[in-house]
Residue, then its C-alpha position, 0 to 999 in steps of 0.5 A: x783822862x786827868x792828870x791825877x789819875x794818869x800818873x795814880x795808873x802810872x804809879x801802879x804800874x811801876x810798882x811805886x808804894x805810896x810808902x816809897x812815894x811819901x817818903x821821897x816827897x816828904x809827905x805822908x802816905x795818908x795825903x798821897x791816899x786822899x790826893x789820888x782818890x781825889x778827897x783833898x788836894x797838894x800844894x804845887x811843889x808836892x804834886x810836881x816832886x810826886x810827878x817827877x818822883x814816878x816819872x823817873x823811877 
């Protein structure tokens, strides 16, 4: 399994909007959206801070 999709299925499981989620990275939720489904990419920092956001919560 790739990455991503690990945490996208560890983000649903904890119940973690992508409102909450962009909000605390600093993002929109548009980009959280298209990062997920794989339609663009993020800058390093953002994907670390999104994996640590999920991981912690």
């Amino acid at each position: 399994m790739i990455k991503k999709d690990e945490y996208f299925l560890k983000r649903r499981q904890k119940k973690i909007s992508m409102k909450e989620l962009a909000k605390n990275i600093g993002c929109s939720q548009s980009l959280i959206s298209r990062y997920e489904t794989g339609d663009c990419g993020m800058s390093d920092s953002k994907i670390k801070r999104y994996r640590e956001y999920i991981d912690k919560k």
